[in-house]
Backbone bond lengths (Angstrom), bond angles and torsions (degrees), N, CA, C in turn:
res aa  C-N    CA-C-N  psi(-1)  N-CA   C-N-CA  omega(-1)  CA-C   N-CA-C  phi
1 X - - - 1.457 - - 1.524 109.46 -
2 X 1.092 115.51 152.24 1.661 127.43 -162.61 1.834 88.56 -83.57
3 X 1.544 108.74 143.99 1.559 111.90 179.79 1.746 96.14 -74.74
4 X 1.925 99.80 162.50 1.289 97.65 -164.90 1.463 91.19 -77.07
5 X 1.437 110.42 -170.78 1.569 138.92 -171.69 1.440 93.28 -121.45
6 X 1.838 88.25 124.28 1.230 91.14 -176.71 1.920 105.42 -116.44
7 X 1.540 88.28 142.19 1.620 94.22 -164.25 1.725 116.73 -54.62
8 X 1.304 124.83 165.84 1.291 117.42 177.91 1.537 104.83 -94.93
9 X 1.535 107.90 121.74 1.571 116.46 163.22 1.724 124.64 -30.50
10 X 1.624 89.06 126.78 1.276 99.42 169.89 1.672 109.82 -75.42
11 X 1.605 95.02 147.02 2.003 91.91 -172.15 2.050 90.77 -83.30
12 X 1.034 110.92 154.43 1.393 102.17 171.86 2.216 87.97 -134.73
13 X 0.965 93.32 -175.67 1.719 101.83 174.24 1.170 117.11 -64.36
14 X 1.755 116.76 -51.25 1.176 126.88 -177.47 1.385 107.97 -60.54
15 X 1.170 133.40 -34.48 1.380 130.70 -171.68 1.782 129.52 -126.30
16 X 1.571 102.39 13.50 1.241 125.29 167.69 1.485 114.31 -40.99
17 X 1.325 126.72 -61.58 0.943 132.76 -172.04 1.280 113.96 -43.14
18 X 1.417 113.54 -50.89 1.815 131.24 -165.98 1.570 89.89 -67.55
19 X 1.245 131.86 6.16 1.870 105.16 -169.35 1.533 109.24 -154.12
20 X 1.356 113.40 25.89 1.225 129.01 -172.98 1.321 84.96 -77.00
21 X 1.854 109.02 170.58 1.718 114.78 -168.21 1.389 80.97 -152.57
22 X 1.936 102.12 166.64 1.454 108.16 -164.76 1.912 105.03 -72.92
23 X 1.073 124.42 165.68 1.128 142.19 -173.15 1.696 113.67 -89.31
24 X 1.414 120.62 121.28 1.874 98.70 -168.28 1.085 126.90 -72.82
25 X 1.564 109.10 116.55 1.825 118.42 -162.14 1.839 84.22 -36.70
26 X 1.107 150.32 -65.40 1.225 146.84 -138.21 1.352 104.43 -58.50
27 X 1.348 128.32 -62.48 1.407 155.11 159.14 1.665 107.40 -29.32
28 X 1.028 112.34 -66.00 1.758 129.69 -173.39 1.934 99.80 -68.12
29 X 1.211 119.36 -46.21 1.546 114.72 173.19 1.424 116.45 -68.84
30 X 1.688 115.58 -26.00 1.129 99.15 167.96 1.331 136.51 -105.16
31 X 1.350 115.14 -0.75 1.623 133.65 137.16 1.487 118.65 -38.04
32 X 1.443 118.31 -58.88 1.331 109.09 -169.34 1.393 125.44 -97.33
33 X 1.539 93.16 9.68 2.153 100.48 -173.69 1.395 90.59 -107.69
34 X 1.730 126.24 -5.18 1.725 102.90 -157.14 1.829 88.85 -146.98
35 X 1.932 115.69 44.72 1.422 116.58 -169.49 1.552 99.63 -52.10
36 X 1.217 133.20 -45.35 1.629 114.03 -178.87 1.234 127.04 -111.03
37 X 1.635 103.29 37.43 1.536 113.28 172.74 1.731 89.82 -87.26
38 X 1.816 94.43 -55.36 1.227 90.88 -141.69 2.184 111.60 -82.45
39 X 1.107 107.51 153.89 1.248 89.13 -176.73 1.742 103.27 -58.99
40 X 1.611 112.17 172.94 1.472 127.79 170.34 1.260 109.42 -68.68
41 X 1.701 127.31 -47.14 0.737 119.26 -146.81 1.981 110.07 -104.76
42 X 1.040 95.36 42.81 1.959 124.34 -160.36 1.639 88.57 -87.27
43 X 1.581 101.61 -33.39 1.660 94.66 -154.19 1.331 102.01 -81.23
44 X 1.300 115.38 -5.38 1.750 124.51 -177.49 1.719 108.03 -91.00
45 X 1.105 103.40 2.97 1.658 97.76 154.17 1.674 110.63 -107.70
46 X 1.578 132.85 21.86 0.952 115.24 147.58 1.506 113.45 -103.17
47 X 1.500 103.10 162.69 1.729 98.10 -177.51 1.379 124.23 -54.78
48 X 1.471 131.94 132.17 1.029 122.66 -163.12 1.542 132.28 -72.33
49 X 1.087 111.16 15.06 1.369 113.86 148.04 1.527 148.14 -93.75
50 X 1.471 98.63 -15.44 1.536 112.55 165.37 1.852 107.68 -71.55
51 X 0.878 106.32 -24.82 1.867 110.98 158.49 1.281 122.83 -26.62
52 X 1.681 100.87 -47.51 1.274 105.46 176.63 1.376 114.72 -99.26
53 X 1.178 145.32 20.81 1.578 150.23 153.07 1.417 85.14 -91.82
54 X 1.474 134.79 -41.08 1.814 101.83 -145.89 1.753 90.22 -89.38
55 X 1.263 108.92 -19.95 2.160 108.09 177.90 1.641 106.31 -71.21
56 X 1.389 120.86 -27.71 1.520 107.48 -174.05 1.525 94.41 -102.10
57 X 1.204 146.46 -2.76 1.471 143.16 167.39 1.577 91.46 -78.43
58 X 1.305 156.06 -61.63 1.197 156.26 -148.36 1.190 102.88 -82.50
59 X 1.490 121.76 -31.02 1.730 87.54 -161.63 1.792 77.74 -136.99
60 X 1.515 124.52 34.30 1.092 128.85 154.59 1.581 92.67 47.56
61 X 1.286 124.31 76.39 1.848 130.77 140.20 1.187 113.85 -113.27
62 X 1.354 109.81 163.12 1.675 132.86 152.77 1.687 110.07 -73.34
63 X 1.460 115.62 129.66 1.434 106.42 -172.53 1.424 84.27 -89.88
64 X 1.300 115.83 137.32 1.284 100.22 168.52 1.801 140.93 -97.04
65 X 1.351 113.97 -176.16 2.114 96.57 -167.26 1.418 101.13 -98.91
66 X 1.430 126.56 23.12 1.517 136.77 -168.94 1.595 92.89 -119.07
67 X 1.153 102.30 106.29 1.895 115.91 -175.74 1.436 99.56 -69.11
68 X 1.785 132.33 -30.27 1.201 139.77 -140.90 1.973 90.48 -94.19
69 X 1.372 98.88 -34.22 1.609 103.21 -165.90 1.158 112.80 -60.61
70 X 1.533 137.47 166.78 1.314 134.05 -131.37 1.373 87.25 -112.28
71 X 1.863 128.56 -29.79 1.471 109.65 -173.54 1.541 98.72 -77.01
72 X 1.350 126.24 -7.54 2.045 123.74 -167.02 1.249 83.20 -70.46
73 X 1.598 116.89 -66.61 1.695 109.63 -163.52 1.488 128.31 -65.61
74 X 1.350 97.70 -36.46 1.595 96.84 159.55 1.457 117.76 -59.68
75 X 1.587 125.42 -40.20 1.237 109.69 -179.62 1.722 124.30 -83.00
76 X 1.442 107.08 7.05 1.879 131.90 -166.72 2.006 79.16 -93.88
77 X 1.482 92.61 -70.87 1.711 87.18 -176.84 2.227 121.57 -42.67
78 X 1.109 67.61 -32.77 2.093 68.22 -175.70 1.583 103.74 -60.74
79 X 1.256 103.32 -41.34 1.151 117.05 -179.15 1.472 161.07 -83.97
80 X 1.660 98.00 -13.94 1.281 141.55 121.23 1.129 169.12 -132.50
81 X 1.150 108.31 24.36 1.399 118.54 144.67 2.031 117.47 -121.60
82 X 1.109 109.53 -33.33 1.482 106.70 -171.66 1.882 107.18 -43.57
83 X 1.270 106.84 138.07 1.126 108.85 -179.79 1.572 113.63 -84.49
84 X 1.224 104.04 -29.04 1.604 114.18 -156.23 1.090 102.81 -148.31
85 X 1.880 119.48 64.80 1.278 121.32 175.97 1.120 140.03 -38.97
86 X 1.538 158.44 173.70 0.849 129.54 115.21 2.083 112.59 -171.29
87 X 1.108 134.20 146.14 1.435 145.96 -129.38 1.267 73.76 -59.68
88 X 1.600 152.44 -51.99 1.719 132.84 -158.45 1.815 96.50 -75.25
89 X 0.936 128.35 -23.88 1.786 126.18 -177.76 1.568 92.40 -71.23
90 X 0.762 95.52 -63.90 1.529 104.84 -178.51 1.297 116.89 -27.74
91 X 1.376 124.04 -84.62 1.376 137.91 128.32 1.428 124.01 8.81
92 X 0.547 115.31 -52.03 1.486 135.10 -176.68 2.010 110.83 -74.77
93 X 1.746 89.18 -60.93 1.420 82.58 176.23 1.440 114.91 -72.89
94 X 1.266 119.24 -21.93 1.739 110.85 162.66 1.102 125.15 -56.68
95 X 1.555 126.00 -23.55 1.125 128.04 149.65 1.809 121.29 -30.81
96 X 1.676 79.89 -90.34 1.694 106.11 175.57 1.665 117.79 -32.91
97 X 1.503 101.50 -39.02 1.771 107.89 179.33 1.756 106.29 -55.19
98 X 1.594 91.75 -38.01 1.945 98.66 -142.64 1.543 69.87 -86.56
99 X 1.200 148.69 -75.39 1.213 121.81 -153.63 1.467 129.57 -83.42
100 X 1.506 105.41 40.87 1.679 129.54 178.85 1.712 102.93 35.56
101 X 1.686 103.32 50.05 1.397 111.51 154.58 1.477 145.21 -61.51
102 X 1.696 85.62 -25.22 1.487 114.17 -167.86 1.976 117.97 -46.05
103 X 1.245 92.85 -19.50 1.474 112.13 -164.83 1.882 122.18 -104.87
104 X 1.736 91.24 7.45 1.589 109.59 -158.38 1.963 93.03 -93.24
105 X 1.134 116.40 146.53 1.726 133.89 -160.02 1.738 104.40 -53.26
106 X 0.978 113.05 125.64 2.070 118.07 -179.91 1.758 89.86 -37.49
107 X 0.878 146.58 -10.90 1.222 132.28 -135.43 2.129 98.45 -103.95
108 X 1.404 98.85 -25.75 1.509 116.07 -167.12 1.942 100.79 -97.25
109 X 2.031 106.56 6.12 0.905 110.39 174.51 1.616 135.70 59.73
110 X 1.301 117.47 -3.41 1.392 127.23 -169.93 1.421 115.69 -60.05
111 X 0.986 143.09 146.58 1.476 141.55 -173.00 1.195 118.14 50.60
112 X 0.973 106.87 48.24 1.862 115.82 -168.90 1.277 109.02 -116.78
113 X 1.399 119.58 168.06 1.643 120.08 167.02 1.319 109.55 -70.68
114 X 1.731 127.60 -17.19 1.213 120.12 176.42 1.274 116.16 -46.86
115 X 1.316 105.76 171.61 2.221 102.36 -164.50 1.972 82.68 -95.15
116 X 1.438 105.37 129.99 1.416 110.41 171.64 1.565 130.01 -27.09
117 X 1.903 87.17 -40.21 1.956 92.48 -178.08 1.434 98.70 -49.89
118 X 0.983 145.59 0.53 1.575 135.41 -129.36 1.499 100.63 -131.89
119 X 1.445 100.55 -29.36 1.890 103.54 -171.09 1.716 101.65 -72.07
120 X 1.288 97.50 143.42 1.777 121.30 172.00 1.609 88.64 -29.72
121 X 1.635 100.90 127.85 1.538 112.90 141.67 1.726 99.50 72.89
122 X 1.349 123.37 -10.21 1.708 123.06 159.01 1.643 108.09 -83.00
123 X 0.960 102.89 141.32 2.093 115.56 166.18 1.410 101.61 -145.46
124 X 1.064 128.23 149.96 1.683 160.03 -141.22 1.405 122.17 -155.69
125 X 0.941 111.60 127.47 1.775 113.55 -178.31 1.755 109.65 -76.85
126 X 1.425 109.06 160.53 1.429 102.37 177.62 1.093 106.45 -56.03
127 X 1.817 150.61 -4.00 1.469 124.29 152.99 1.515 109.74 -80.73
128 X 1.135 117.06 19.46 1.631 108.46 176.28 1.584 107.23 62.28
129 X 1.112 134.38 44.83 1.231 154.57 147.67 1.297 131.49 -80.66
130 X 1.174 133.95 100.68 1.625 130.65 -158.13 1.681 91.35 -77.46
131 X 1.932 83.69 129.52 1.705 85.35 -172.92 2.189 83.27 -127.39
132 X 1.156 103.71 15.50 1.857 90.21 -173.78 1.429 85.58 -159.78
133 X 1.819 114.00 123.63 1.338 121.70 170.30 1.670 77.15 -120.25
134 X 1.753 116.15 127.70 1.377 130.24 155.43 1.710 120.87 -122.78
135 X 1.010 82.44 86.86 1.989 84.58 -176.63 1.431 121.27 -130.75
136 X 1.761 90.91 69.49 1.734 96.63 -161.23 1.866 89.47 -111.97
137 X 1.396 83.33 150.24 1.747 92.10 -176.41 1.374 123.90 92.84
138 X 1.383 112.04 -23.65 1.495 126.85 163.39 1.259 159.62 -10.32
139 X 1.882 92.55 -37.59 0.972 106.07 177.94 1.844 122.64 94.08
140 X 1.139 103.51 9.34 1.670 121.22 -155.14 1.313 83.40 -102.47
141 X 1.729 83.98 144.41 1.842 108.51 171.24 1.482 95.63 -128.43
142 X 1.551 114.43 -143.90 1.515 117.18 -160.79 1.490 122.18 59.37
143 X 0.831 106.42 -160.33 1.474 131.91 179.83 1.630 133.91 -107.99
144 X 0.679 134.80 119.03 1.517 118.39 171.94 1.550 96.85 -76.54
145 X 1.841 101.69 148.27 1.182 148.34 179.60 1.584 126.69 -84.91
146 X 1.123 114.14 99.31 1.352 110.47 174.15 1.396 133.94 -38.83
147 X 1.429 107.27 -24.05 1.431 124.27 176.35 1.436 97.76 -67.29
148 X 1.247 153.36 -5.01 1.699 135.83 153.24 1.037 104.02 -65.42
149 X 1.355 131.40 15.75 1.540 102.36 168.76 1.622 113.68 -91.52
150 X 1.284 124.87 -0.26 1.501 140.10 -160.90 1.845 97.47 -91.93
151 X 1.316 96.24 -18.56 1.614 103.21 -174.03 2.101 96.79 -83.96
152 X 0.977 120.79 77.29 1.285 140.43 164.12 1.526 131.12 -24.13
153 X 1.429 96.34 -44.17 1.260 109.66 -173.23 1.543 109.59 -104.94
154 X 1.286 123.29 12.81 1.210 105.77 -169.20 1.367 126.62 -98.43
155 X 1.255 127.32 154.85 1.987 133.48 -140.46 1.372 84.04 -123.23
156 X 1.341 139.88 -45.32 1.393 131.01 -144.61 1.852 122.28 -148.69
157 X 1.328 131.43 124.74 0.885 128.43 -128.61 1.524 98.13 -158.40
158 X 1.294 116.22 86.59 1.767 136.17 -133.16 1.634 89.54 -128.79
159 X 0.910 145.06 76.86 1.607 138.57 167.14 1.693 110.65 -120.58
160 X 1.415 130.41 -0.09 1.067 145.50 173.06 2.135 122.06 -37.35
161 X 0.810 122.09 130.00 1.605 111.44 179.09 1.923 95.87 86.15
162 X 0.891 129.25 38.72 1.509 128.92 147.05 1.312 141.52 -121.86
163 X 1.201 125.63 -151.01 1.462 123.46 -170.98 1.543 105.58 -125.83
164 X 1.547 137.34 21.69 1.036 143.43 148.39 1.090 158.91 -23.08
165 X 1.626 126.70 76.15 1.673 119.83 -143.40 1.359 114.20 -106.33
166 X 1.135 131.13 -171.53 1.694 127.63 -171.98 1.584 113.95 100.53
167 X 1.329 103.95 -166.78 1.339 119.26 159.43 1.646 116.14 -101.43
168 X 1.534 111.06 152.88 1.372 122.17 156.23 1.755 106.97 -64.50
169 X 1.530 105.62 126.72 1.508 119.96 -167.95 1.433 84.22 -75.01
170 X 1.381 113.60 154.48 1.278 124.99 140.53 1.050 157.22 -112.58
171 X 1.862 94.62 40.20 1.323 114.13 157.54 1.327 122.23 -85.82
172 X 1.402 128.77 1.52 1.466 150.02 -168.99 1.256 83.42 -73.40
173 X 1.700 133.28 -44.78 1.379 105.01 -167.03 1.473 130.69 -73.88
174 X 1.379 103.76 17.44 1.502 128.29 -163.33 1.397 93.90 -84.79
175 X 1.412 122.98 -31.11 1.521 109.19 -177.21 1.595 126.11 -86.18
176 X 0.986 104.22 98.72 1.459 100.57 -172.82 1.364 121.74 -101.95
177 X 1.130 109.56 38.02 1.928 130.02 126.03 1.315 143.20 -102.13
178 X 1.330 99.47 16.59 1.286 107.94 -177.57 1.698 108.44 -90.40
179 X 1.555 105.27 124.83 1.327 98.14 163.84 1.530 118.69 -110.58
180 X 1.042 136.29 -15.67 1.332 138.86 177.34 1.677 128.12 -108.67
181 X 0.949 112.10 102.76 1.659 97.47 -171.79 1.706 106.77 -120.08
182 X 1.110 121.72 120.44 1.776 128.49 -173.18 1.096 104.40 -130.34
183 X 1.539 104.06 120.43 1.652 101.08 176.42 1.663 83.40 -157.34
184 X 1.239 106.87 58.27 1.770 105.53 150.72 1.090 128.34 -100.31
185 X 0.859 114.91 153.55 1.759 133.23 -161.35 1.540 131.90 70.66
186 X 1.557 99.73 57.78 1.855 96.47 -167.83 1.717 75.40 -149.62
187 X 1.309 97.87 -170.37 1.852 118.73 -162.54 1.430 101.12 -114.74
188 X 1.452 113.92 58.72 1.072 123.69 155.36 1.454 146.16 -54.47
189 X 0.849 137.34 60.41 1.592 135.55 -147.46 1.717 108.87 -95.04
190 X 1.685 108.40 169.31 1.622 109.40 177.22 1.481 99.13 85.95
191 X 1.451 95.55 163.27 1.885 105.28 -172.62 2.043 95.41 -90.51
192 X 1.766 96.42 148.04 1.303 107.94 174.10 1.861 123.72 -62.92
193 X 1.101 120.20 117.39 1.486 124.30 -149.73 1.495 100.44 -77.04
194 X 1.534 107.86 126.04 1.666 127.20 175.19 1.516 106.99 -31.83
195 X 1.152 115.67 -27.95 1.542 105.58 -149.04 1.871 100.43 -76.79
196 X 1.737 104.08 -31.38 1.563 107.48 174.71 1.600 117.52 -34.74
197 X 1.288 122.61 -41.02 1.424 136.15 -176.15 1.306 89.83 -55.08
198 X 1.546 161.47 -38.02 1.087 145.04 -140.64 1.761 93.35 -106.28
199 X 1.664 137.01 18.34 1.012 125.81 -173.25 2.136 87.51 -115.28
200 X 1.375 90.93 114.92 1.381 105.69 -179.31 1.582 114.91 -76.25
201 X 1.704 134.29 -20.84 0.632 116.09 179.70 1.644 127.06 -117.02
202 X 1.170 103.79 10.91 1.632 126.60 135.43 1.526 120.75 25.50
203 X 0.974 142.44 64.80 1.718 135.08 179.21 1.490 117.73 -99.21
204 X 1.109 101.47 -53.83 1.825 105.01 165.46 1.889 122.34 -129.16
205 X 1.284 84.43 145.10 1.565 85.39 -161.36 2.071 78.80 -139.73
206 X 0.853 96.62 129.51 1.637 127.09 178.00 1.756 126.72 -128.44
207 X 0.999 107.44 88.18 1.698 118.86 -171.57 1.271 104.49 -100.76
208 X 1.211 140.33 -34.01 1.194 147.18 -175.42 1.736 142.58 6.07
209 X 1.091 171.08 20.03 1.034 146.96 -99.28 1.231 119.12 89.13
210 X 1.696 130.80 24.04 0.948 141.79 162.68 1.721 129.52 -88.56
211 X 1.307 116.85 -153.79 1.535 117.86 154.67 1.689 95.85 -120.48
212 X 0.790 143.23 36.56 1.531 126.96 166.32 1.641 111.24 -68.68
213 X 1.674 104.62 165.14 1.271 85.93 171.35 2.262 83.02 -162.88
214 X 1.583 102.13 176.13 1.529 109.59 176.40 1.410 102.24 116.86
215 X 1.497 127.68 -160.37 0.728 115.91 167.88 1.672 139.52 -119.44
216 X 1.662 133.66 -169.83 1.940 101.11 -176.38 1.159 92.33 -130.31
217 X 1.697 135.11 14.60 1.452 116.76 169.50 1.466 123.02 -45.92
218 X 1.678 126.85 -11.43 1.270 102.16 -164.72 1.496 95.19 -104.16
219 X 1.786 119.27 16.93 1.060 124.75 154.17 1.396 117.82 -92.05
220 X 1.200 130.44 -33.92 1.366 138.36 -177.27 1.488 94.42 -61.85
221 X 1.354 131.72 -63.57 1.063 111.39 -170.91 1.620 129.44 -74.43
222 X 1.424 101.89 25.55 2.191 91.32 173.18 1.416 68.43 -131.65
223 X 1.121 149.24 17.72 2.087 136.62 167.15 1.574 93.44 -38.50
224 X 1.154 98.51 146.73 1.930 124.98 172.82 1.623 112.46 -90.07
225 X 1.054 130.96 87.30 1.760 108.48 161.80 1.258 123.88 -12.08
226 X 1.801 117.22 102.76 1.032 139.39 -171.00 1.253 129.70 95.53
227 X 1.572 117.20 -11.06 1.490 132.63 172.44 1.168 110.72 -52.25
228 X 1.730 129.27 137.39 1.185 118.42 174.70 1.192 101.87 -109.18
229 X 1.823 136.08 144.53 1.190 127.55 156.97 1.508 105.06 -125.35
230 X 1.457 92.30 130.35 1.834 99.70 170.27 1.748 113.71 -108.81
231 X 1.405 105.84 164.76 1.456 101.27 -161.40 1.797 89.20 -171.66
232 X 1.711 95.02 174.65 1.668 90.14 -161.85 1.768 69.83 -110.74
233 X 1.191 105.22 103.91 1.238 112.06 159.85 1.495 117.50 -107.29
234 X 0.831 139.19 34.76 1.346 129.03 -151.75 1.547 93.78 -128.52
235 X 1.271 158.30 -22.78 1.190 166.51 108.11 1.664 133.47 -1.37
236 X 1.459 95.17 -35.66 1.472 109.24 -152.25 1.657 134.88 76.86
237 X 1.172 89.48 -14.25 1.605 103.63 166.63 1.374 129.83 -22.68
238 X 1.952 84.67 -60.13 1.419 106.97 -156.34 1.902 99.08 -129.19
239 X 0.894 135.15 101.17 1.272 131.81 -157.50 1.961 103.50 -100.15
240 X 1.695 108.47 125.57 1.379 100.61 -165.87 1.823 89.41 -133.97
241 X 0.538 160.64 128.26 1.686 167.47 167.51 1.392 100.78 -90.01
242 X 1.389 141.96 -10.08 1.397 129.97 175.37 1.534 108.71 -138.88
243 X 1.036 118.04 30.81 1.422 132.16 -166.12 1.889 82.55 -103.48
244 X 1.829 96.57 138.28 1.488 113.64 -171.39 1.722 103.96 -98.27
245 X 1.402 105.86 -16.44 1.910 96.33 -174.27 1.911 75.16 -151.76
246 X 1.694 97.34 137.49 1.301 113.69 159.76 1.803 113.03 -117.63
247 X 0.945 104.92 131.59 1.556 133.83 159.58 1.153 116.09 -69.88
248 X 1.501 130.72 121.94 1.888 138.99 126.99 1.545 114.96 -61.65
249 X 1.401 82.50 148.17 2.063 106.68 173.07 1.743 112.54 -23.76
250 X 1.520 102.32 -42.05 1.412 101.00 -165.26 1.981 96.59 -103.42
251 X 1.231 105.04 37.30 1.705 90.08 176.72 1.179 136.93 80.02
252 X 1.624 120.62 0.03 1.143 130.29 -171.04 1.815 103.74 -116.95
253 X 1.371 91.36 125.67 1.442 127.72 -161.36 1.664 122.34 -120.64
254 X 1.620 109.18 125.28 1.590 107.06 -164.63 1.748 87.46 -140.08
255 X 1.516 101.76 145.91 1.493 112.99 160.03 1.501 114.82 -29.15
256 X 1.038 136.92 107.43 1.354 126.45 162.79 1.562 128.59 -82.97
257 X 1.590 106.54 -20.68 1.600 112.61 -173.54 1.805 98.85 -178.06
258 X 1.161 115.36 141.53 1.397 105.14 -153.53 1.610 70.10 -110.22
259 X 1.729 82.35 175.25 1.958 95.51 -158.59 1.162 107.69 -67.16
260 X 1.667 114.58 -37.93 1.379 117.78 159.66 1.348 157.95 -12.99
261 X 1.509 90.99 -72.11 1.378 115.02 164.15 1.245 106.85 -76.40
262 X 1.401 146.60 -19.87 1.229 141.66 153.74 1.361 123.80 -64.01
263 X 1.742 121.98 -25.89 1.433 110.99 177.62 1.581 109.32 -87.35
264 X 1.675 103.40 -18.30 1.367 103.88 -179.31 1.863 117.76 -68.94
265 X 1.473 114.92 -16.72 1.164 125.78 -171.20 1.870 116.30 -83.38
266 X 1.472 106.89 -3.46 1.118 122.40 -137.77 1.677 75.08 -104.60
């Protein structure tokens, strides 16, 4: 007798990941050559599991076999429930995962059908490109996510006044439009990663009130005329030679070198 036939698996959430299928080169080339021809929500007429081949082909990840990790749920959300996918939503909710946003009031809109430009503390250029993540004071823990570095366009980088632990990724230095980056006052730990020096347009950089520690000459030397950088230098911890306000252990912070005398040194 012929062996039975065995039915094809239902995808469920828990196990989506394991059974995703490739994405149609036809479909996927014309998604990513024609982002504001085509509508966002185009990709929701393919089956919803090729979603997740065409998000880790685009912004080049590992999906990973940890359901709990912040790119699984972000990539579970694209995939079932997002109405109107697309690689910056995506993005975005890896954000929201890594800094255990998931749990913050309908009201701040996050994971919503609302159009992303729209979520608390995101702004977007007239291509609808998130060029300003501001979500300082928040209340946010986790980690930030290396996956912001796929966000291209972005100028501003506001996570300052939280409860934030890890290291600064150093794929951040991948954005090279970023001029502002603030993330003082969270539990930052580990030395600030070389690769930041490669962001040319750089004006304020705010570390402040962290645990970092090493040193920032190989930031001092690409500094901008007029850039301010603050840092808890005041310890020895963290050693900054062009840093405009230094910080102690317990938060207390004094002019260290006015911008002045710093552009004049330059």
């Amino acid at each position: 007798s012929s062996a039975p036939v065995t039915p094809a698996p239902t995808l469920k959430p828990t196990t989506r990941l394991e059974n995703w299928v490739p994405f149609p080169p036809a479909m996927f080339e014309a998604f990513i050559s024609q982002p504001t021809a085509v509508p966002r929500d185009n990709i929701s007429t393919v089956a919803p599991s090729s979603r997740i081949d065409y998000i880790a082909e685009t912004l080049d990840i590992q999906v990973p076999s940890d359901l709990e990790n912040p790119v699984s749920k972000a990539l579970n959300w694209s995939v079932d429930q997002d109405s109107v996918p697309s690689s910056q939503r995506f993005t975005l909710a890896v954000l929201i995962y890594s800094l255990e946003g998931e749990s913050w009031s309908d009201e701040v809109q996050f994971l919503t059908a609302v159009d992303e430009c729209e979520w608390d503390g995101i702004t977007c250029n007239d291509s609808k490109n998130v060029t300003v993540i501001s979500l300082s004071n928040k209340g946010l823990g986790g980690t930030i996510p290396a996956e912001l570095s796929s966000l291209s366009s972005l100028v501003t980088l506001d996570l300052s006044a939280n409860s934030i632990k890890g290291f600064i990724p150093s794929q951040i230095g991948r954005l090279s439009e970023l001029t502002k980056i603030n993330l003082q006052g969270n539990w930052l730990g580990g030395t600030v990663p070389t690769e930041l020096a490669a962001l040319p347009n750089l004006e304020t950089f705010q570390i402040q009130n962290n645990f970092l520690k090493g040193d920032l000459e190989f930031m001092c030397s690409v500094r901008k005329t007029g850039a301010i950088f603050n840092a808890d230098c005041d310890e020895s911890v963290l050693d900054c030679d062009c840093c405009h306000m230094c910080c102690d252990a317990v938060g207390r912070c004094h002019v260290s070198q006015t911008i002045e005398d710093l552009d004049n040194r330059q």
